[in-house]
C-alpha positions, -999 to 999 in steps of 0.1 A, spaced: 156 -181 152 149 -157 181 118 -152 195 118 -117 190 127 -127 150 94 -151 153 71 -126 163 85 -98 140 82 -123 115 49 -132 119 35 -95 122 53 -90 89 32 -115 73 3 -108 87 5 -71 81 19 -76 41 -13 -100 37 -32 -75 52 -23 -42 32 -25 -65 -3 -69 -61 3 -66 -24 10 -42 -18 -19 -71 -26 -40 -102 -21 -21 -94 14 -12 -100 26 -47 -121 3 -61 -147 17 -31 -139 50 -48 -147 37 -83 -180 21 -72 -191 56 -60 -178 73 -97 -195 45 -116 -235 43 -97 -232 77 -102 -229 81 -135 -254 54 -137 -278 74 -117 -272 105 -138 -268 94 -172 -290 54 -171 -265 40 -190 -265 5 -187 -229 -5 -192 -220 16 -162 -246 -6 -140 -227 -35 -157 -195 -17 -143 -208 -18 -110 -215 -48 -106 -189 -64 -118 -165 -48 -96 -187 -48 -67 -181 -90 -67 -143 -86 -66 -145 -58 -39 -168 -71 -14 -148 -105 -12 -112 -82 -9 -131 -62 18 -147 -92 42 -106 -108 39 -94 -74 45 -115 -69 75 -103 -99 90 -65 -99 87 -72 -63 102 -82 -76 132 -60 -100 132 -31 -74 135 -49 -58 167 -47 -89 189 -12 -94 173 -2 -61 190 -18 -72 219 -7 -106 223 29 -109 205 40 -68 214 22 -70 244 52 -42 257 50 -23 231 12 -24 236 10 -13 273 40 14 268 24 34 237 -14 20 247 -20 61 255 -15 73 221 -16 43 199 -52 31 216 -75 64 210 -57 64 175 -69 29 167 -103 33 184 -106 61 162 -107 43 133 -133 17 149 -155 46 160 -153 62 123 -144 43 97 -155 4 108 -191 20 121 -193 41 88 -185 13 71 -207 -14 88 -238 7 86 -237 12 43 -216 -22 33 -251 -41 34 -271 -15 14 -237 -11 -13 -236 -51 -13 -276 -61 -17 -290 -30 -21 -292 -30 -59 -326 -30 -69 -343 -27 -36 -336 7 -25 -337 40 -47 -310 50 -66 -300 82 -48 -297 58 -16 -276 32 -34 -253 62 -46 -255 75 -9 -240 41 3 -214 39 -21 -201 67 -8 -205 67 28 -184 27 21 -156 51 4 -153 74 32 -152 49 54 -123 33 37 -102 63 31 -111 71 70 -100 37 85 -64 46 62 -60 77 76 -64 68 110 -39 37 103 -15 60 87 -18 83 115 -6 54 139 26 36 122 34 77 114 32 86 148 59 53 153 80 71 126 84 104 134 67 102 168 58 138 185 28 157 209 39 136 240 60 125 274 72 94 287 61 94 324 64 56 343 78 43 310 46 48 289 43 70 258 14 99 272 4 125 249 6 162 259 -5 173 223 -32 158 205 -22 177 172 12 174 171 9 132 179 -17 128 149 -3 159 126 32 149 134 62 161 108 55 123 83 19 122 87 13 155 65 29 138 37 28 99 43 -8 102 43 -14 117 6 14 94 -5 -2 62 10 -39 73 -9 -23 80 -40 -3 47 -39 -38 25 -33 -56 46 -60 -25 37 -86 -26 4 -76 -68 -2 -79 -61 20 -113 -39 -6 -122 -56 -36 -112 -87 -24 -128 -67 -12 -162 -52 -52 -162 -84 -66 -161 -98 -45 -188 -71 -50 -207 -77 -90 -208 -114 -86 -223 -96 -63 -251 -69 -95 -257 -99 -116 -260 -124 -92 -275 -150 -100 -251 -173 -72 -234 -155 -47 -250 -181 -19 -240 -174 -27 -209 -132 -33 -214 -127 -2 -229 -148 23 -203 -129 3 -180 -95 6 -193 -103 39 -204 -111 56 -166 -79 34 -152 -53 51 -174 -68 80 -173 -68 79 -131 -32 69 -132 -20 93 -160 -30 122 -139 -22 106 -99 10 87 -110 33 118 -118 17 141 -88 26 104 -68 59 103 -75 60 144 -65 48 133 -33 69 105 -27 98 127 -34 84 150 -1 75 123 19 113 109 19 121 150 22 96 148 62 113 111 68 147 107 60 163 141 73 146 121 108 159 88 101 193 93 84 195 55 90 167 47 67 184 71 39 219 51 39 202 15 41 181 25 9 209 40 -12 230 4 -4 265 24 3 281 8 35 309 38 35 305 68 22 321 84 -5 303 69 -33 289 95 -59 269 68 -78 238 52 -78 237 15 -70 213 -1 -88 213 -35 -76 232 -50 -46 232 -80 -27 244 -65 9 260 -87 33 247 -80 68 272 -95 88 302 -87 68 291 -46 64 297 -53 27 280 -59 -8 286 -93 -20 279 -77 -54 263 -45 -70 261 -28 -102 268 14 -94 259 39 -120 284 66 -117 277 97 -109 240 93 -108 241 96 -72 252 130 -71 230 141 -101 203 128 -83 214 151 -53 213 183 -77 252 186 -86 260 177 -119 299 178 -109 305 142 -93 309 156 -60 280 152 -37 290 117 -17 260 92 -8 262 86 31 268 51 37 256 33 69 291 34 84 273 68 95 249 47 120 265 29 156 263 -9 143 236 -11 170 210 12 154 220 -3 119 184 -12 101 191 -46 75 202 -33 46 191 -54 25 151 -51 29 158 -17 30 173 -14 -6 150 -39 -25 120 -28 -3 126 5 -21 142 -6 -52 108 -22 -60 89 4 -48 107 26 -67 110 7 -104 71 0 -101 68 35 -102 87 39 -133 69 9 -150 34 24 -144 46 61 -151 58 47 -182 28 29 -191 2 55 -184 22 80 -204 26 59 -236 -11 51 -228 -17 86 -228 1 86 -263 -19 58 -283 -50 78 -269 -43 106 -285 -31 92 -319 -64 75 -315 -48 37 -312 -54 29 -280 -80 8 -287 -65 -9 -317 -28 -16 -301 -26 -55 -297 6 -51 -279 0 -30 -256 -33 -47 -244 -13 -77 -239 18 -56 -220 -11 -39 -202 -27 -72 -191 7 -80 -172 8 -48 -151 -23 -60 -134 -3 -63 -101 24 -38 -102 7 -10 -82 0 -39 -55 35 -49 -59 46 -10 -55 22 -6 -21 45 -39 -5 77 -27 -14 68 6 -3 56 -8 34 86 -28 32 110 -3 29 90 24 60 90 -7 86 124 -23 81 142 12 80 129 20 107 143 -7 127 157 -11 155 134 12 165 89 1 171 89 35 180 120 53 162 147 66 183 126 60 214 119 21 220 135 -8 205 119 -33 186 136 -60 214 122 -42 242 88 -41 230 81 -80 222 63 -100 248 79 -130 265 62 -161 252 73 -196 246 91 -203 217 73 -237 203 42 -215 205 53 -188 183 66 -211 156 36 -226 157 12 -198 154 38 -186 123 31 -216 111 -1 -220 111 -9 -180 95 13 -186 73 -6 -212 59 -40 -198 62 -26 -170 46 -19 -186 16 -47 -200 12 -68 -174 14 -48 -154 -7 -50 -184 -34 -88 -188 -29 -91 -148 -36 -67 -155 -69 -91 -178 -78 -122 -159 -73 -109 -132 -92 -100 -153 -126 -131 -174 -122 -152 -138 -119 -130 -124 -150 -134 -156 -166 -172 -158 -163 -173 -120 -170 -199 -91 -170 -231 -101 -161 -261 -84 -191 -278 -55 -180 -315 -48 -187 -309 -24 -216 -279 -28 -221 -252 -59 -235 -222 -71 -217 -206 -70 -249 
């Protein structure tokens, strides 16, 4: 293996382990906010109950989070180090933004949000909770800015071989950020919905806090019923600012290596080297429907299209997006037969579908990864698309200690990622803590 396969590897990893924290934390900050303050309005206590319970499972996905975070910045740094001092202009005030807004708005409330409860007033404790959900949403937008700006990039001019910007709003604002952005909050509120409505659903299976299941389950479904069909909307428009750009990107995903095809391939198993697919099961015609032309005659472009040299791997492309894509269908599918038992009153007394619902805990998770998946590896070989290649921005470091730092994150990684498996089913396990006022079940 390469070095410059080492590194990308390992900035894979690190960033996938990363963005599996955010794809929950992100809207569970959101749902903190939404439950205190019904608490503070109403003085229920089982929304105090909520609170608290998902307050332990988000302040431990946070702090792990917050670290792999930082963890990607010396990555940059130490493994891209090229890359680093070549687009340092742009991508440096970009990322400093996000350390000036959204880590300092985020530092100054997590303490109050975290041990705050029954020490300050109420209206400051609401206060936090959302000053930490801005901060979140803001330290997204600021990332999304960044690896949008690598996609589409725009608002600058290479002068001595560095990216410099010339246009401030055009290099943040660029032609994938207006849409990737929406589409990448959406996707972490679906998959916290999720997450949440999973959880709920195992107290219902077990008939345990159900006070506290079933106002759980209840917001969750009813978050996802109404963000997962405008989602898939805006999914549809952020391929419609992306692809046109990176016509690359579009033939990996549809998995044609010619063109000509007026089909949909469902599942392939693309050989790189031999520009072919081993095996795949095409759905006739579909591809052209899909294209608006009910006749059979649109063709899907195939990645014959690309020079071999600019050719993205195929195959992370397709299953990056093939998951992406039949996650979406599975929770679209769920919240709308969801949306169904609730209004023939059985959503509550539907066995079944607590138990299917239980499974689906990591789906929008699952959907977030494939997603990333999919917008980094079709991008290749480009860091920054159609203007430096990915083997022109790695730094030049011994071998031995790349496989070694791999290694070694790899590892940690794991068992962190454990550890944080475990926290979670020992805090379902033990389960809501009783409210004064109020039962946990």
């Amino acid at each position: 293996m390469s070095l410059l396969d080492l590194s990308r590897w390992q900035f894979a990893i690190t960033v996938m382990f990363h963005m599996t924290f955010p794809a929950i934390t992100v809207g569970l900050s959101i749902l903190l906010s939404i439950l205190y303050g019904i608490y503070w309005r109403t003085q229920q206590a089982v929304y105090l109950q909520l609170f608290r319970f998902w307050r332990r499972i988000f302040a431990v996905g946070f702090a792990i989070g917050v670290v792999a975070g930082i963890v990607i910045t010396f990555e940059l740094g130490l493994n891209w180090g090229v890359y680093a001092a070549k687009t340092g202009p742009i991508i440096g005030p970009i990322i400093g933004m996000e350390v000036v807004t959204a880590f300092f708005v985020e530092a100054g409330f997590i303490g109050v949000l975290l041990y705050g409860d029954g020490r300050v007033r109420q209206a400051t404790m609401f206060a936090a909770s959302v000053m930490v959900s801005i901060g979140t949403v803001l330290s997204s937008t600021w990332i999304i800015a960044a690896n949008s700006w690598m996609q589409t990039p725009a608002g600058f001019v290479v002068r001595n071989g560095r990216f410099e910007p010339t246009d401030w709003v055009d290099a943040i604002f660029n032609r994938s950020f207006v849409w990737r952005w929406p589409h990448m909050v959406l996707a972490v509120l679906i998959s916290a919905a999720f997450f949440v409505a999973g959880i709920g659903a195992y107290y219902l299976v077990k008939g345990r806090a159900l006070a506290f299941a079933r106002r759980s389950v209840s917001l969750a479904l009813g978050v996802a019923a109404l963000l997962v069909p405008i989602q898939i909307s805006v999914g549809d428009h952020t391929a419609g600012a992306v692809l046109p750009y990176q016509l690359s990107k579009l033939e990996a995903l549809e998995g044609n290596w010619t063109s000509g095809n007026t089909g949909f391939v469902l599942f392939a198993i693309p050989d790189q080297q031999a520009q072919r697919n081993l095996a795949e099961l095409n759905i006739p015609c579909l591809g052209s429907a899909i294209n608006k032309d009910l006749t059979c005659k649109t063709a899907i472009p195939g990645l014959d299209l690309t020079p071999k040299a600019d050719r993205p791997d195929m195959a992370a492309v397709f299953w990056g997006f093939r998951i992406m894509f039949l996650a979406a269908l599975l929770m679209f599918g769920t919240a709308f037969y969801a949306t169904i038992l609730r209004f023939r009153r059985k959503l509550w007394t539907s066995s079944r579908f607590h138990r299917f619902l239980l499974w689906t805990t990591p789906v929008g998770i699952v959907a977030v990864l494939g997603g990333w998946t999919t917008a980094e590896t079709g991008r290749q070989p480009w860091v920054v698309f159609g203007q430096l290649r990915t083997a022109d921005a790695v730094s030049q470091l011994a071998p031995g200690e790349v496989v070694f730092s791999v290694a070694g994150f790899s590892l940690l990684y794991v068992v962190m990622l454990v550890a944080y498996i475990a926290y979670i089913v020992r805090t379902v396990r033990i389960g809501p803590d009783p409210v004064a006022g109020g039962r946990a079940n």
